[in-house]
C-alpha positions as CSV (number, residue, x, y, z in Angstrom):
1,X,0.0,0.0,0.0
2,X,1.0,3.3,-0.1
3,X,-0.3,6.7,-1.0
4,X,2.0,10.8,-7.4
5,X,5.5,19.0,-13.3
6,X,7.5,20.6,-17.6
7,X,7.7,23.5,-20.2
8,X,6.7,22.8,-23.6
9,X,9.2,25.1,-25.3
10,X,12.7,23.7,-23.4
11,X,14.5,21.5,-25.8
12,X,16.3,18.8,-24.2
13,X,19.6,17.0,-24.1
14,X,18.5,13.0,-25.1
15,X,20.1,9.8,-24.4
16,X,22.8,8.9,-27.1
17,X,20.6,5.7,-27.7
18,X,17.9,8.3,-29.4
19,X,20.9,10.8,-30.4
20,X,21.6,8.0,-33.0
21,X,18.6,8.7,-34.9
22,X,18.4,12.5,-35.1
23,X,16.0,12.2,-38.2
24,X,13.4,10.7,-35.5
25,X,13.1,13.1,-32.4
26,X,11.5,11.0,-29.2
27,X,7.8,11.3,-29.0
28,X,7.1,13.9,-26.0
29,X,6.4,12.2,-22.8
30,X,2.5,14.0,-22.3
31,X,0.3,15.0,-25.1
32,X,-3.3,16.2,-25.2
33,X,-4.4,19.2,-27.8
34,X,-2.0,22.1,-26.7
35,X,-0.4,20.3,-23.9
36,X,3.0,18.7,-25.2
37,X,5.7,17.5,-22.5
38,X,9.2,16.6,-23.8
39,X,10.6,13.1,-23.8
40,X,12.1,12.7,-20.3
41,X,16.3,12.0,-20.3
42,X,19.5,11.3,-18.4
43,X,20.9,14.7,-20.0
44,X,18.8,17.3,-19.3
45,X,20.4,20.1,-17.8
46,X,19.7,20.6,-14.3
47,X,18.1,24.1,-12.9
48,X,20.4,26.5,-11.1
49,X,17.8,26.8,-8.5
50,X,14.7,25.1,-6.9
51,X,11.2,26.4,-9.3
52,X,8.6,24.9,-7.5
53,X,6.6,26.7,-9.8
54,X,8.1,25.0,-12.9
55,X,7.4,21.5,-10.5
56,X,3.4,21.9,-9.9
57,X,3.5,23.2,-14.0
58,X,4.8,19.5,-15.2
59,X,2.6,17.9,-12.3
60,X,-0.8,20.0,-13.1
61,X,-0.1,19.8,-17.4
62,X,0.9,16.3,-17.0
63,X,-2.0,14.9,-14.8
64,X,-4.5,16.6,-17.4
65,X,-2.8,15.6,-20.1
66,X,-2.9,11.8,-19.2
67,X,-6.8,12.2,-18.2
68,X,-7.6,14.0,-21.4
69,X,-5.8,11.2,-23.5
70,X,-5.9,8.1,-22.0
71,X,-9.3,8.7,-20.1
72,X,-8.2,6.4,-17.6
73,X,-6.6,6.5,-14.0
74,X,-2.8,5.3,-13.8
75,X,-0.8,4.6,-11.0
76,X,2.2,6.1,-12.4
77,X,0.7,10.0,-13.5
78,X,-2.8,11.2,-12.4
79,X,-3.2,8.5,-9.9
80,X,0.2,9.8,-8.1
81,X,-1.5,12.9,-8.6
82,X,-4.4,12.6,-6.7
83,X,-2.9,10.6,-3.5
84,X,0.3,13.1,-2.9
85,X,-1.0,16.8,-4.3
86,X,-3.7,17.5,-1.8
87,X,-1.2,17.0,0.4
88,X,0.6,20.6,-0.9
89,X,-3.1,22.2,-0.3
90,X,-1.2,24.2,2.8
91,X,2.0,25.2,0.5
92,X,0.8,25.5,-3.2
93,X,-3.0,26.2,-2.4
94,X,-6.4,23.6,-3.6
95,X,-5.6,21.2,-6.6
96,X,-8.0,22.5,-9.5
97,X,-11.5,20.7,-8.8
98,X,-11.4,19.1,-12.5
99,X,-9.2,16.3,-11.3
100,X,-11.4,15.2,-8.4
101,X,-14.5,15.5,-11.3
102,X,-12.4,13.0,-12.8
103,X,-12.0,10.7,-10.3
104,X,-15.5,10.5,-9.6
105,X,-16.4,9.7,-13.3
106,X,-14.4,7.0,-13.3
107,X,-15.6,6.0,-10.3
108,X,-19.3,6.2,-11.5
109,X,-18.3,4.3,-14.6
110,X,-16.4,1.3,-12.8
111,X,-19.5,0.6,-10.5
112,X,-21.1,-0.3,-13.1
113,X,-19.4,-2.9,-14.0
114,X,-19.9,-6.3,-12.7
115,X,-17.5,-7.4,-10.0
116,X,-16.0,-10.0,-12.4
117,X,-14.9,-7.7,-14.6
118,X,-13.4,-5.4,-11.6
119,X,-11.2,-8.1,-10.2
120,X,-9.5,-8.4,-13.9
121,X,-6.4,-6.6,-14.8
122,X,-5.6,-3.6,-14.0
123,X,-8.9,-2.3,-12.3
124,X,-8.1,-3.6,-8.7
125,X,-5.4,-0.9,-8.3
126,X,-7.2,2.2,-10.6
127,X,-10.3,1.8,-7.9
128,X,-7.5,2.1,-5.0
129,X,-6.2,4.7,-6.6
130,X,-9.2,6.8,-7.1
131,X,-10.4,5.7,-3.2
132,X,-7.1,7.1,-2.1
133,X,-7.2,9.6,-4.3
134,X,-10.6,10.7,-3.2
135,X,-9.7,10.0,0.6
136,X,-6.8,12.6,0.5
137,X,-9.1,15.1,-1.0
138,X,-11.2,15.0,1.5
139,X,-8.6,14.8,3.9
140,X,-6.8,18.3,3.0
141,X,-8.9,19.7,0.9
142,X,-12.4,19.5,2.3
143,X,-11.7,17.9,5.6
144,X,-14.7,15.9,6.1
145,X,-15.2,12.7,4.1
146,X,-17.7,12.7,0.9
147,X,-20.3,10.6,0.2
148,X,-18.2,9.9,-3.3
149,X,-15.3,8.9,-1.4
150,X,-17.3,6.7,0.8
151,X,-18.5,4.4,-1.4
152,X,-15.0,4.6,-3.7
153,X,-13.6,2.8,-0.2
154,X,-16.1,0.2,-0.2
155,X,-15.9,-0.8,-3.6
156,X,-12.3,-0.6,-3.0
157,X,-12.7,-3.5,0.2
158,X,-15.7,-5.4,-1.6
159,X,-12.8,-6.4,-3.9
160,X,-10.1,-7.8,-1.5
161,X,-8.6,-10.9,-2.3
162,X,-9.2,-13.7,0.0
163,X,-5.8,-13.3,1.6
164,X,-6.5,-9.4,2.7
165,X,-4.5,-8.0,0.0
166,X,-5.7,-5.3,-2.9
167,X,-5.0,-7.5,-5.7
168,X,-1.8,-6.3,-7.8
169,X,-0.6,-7.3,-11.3
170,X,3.5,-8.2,-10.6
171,X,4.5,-6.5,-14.2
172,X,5.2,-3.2,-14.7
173,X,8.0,-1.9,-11.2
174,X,7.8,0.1,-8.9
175,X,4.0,0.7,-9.1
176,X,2.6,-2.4,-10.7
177,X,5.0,-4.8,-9.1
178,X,3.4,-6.1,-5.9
179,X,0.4,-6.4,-3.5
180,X,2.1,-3.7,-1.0
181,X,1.3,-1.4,-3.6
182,X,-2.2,-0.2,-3.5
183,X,-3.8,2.7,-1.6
184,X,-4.6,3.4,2.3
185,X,-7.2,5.4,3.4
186,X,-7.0,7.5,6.2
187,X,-9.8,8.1,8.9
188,X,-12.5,6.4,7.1
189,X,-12.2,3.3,9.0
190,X,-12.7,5.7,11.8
191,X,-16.3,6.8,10.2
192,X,-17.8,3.7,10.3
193,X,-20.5,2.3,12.6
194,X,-19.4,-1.1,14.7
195,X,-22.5,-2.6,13.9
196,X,-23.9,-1.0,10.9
197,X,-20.3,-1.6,8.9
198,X,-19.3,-4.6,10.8
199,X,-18.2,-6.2,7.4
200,X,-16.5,-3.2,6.1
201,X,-14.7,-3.5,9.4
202,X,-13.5,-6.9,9.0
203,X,-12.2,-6.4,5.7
204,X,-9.9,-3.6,7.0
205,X,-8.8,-5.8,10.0
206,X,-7.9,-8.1,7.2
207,X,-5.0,-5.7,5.3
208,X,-3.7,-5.2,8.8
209,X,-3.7,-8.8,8.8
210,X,-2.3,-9.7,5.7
211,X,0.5,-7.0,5.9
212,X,1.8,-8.0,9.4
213,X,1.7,-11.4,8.4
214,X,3.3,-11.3,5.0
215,X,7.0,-10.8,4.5
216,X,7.7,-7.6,1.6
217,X,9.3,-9.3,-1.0
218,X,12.1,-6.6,-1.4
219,X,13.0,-3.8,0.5
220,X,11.2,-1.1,-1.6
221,X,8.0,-3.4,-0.2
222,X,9.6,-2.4,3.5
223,X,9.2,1.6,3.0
224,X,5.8,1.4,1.7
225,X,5.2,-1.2,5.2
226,X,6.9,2.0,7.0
227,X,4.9,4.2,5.1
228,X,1.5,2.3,5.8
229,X,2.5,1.7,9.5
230,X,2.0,5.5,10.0
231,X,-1.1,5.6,9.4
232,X,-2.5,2.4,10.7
233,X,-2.5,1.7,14.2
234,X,-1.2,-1.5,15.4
235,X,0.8,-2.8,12.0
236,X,4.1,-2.7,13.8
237,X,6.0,-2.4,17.5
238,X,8.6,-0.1,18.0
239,X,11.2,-2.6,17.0
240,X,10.0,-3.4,14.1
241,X,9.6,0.4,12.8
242,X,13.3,0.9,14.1
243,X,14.5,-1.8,11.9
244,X,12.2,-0.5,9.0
245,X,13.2,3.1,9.2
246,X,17.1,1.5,9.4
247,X,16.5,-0.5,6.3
248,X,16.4,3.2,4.5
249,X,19.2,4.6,5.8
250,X,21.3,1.8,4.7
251,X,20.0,2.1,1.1
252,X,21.2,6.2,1.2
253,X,24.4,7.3,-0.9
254,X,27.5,9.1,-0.5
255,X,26.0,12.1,-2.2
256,X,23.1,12.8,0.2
257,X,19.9,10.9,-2.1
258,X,18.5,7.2,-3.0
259,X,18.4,4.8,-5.9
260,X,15.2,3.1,-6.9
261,X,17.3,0.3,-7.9
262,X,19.3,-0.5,-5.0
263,X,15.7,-1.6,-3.2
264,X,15.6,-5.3,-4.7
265,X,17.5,-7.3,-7.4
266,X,16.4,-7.2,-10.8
267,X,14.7,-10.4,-10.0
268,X,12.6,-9.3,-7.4
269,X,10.9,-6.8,-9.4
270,X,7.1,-8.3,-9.8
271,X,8.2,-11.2,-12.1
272,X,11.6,-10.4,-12.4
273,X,10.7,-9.8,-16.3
274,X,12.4,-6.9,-16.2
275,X,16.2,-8.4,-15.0
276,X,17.9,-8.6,-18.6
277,X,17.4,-5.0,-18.6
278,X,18.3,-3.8,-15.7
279,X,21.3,-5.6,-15.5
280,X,22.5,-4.6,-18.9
281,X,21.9,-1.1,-17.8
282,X,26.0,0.5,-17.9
283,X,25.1,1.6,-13.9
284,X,24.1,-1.3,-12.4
285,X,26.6,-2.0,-10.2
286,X,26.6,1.9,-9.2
287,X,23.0,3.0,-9.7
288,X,22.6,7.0,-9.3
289,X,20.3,8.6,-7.0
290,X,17.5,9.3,-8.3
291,X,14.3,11.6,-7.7
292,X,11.4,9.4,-7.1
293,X,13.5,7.1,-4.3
294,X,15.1,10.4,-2.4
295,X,11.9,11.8,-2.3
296,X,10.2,8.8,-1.1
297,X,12.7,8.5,1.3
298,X,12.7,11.4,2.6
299,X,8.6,12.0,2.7
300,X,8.6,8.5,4.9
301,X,11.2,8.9,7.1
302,X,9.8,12.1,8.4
303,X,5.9,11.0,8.6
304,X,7.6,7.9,10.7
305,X,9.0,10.7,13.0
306,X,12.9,11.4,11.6
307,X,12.9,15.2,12.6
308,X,13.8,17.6,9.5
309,X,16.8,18.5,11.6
310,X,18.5,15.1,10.8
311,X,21.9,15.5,9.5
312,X,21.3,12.9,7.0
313,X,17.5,14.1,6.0
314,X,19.7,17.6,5.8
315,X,22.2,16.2,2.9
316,X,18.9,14.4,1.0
317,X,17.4,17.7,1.1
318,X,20.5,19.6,0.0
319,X,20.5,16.8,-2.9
320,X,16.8,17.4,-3.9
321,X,17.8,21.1,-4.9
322,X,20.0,21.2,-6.8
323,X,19.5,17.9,-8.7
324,X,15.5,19.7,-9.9
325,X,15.9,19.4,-14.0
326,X,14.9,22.8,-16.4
327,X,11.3,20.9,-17.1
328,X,10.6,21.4,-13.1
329,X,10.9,17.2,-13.3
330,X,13.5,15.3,-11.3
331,X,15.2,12.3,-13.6
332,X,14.3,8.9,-12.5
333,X,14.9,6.0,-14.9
334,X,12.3,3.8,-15.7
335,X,12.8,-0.1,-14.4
336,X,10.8,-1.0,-17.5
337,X,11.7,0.3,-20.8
338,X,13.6,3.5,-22.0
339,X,10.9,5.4,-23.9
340,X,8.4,7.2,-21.6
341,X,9.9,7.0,-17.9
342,X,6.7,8.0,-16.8
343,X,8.2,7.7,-13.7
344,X,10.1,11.1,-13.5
345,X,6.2,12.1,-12.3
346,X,5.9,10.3,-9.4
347,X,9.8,11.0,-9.4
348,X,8.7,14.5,-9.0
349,X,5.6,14.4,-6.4
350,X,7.8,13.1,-4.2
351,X,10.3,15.4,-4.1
352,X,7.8,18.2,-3.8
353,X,6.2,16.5,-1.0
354,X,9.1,15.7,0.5
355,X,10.7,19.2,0.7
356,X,7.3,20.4,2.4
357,X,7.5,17.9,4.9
358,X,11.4,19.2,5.7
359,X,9.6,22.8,5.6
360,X,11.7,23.8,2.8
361,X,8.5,24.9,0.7
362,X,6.8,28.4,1.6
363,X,3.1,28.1,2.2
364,X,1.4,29.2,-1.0
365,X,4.4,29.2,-2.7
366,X,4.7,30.9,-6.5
367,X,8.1,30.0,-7.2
């Protein structure tokens, strides 16, 4: 479980794989009527100083973009979206109301559906992504749960797997790669009537259940365990959070951030369908920091109590500054193929978050 911004006009440095065929630019990574994101690459130059403002623009263009195109809620772009940006209500003001009116119409779409065809594919996840999504709204935005949300979450539990998990597909890393992955929902379990939701109940005692009871298959499962144990009572003792919250630090590098890919072996990735990749990749036995890990890292090690003042959160922090790229994005490469890295967005919510939770982002920011 756990809870995802570009100018059109910068031209970018790309990988020399693409530089090979100059005659056939790489298709831009967003693209919906007048919005057009460039590809995403190792070489783009990085900013001389933090634009929060160029951030939320690559966020905000690239969340509508995906929803105007795709017409679908992802995991990796307007999914992210919806469970980190309320969030940054405090620092960057409201999210525009159009993405929540999105949610809720694909909400109202996939109840119609039969339950069959929700426990198939991809659908288990986009429902806990649009509960969570929907949850966090409420949460920051509204501060009282809707009746939309509401009955986003129940859907959500109605389709729990018999062992207490959110079903998963194990295929596409980080996001698609593993029943940890999913979405939490804070306070609602606290809305619910003992005997009126008794079911409900039992179906949330059941994640609890399942996660305390199964082992995270890598340790990129562990932060999202960490990340979940702050916001559900009871889902680990003190020892076990110490040892969570040291399984972090030991992934951080010399230079102050993290590297997705230093969190399990290219075999422990869903299937492992992605290992001839990744270790052909010319880093793989020195893996960079990257954005999306550091600012994971970061953003759970503080809700799990690591105070700001941390020499260690202070060098992550130093790292997320100046390593921001002209677009507003923060590089991450992708663990599955080299043509979108659609994770640069999550690879950029993160950060953002992050940086707020370190008080490093002025409330109702501008730049």
């Amino acid at each position: 479980m756990s809870r995802c911004i570009a100018t059109a006009a910068i031209v970018f440095a790309i990988s020399p794989a693409l530089a090979a065929d100059k005659a056939k630019p790489p298709e831009p990574q967003y693209k919906f009527e007048k919005i057009v994101i460039p590809a995403a690459a190792a070489g783009e130059p990085r900013r001389e100083t933090l634009s929060v403002k160029a951030a939320v623009d690559y966020l905000e263009r690239g969340a509508k973009a995906w929803s105007g195109a795709r017409k679908c809620v992802s995991c990796h772009t307007n999914g992210s979206y919806l469970v980190i940006r309320p969030s940054l209500t405090k620092q960057l003001g409201a999210p525009p109301n159009e993405h929540r009116e999105f949610f809720v119409a694909q909400f109202e779409d996939m109840k119609k559906k039969g339950t069959t065809v929700l426990r198939g594919g991809l659908k288990p996840t986009q429902i806990a992504y649009i509960a969570a999504g929907l949850a966090e709204w409420d949460r920051h935005v509204t501060g009282k749960l809707s009746k939309e949300t509401d009955a986003a979450l129940r859907l959500m539990l109605s389709l729990q797997s018999k062992d207490g998990s959110q079903r998963n597909l194990d295929c596409w890393p980080p996001h698609e790669s593993s029943s940890y992955h999913g979405a939490t929902a804070p306070g609602f379990e606290k809305s619910l009537d003992p005997k009126k939701d008794k079911a409900v109940l039992q179906k949330i005692a059941a994640v609890r259940n399942y996660l305390k009871k199964t082992p995270p298959p890598h340790d990129y499962a562990r932060i999202l365990l960490l990340w979940t144990a702050t916001r559900m009572d009871g889902l680990v003792d003190a020892k076990q959070k110490a040892e969570l919250i040291d399984t972090v630090w030991k992934h951080q590098r010399k230079d102050g951030g993290w590297s997705i890919r230093t969190f399990a072996t290219p075999e422990k990735w869903g299937k492992g369908n992605r290992a001839k990749k990744l270790r052909t990749e010319e880093e793989f036995t020195d893996p960079p920091s990257d954005g999306h890990m550091t600012g994971l890292a970061v953003l759970v090690l503080r809700d799990a109590g690591v105070p700001a003042s941390d020499s260690r959160i202070r060098k992550a922090v130093a790292w997320l500054k100046s390593h921001q790229r002209e677009s507003g994005r923060w590089w991450t490469r992708s663990l599955n193929t080299d043509r979108y890295h659609f994770i640069t967005y999550s690879g950029t919510l993160y950060p953002l978050a992050a940086l707020a939770k370190c008080d490093e982002l002025p409330a109702k920011t501008a730049e």
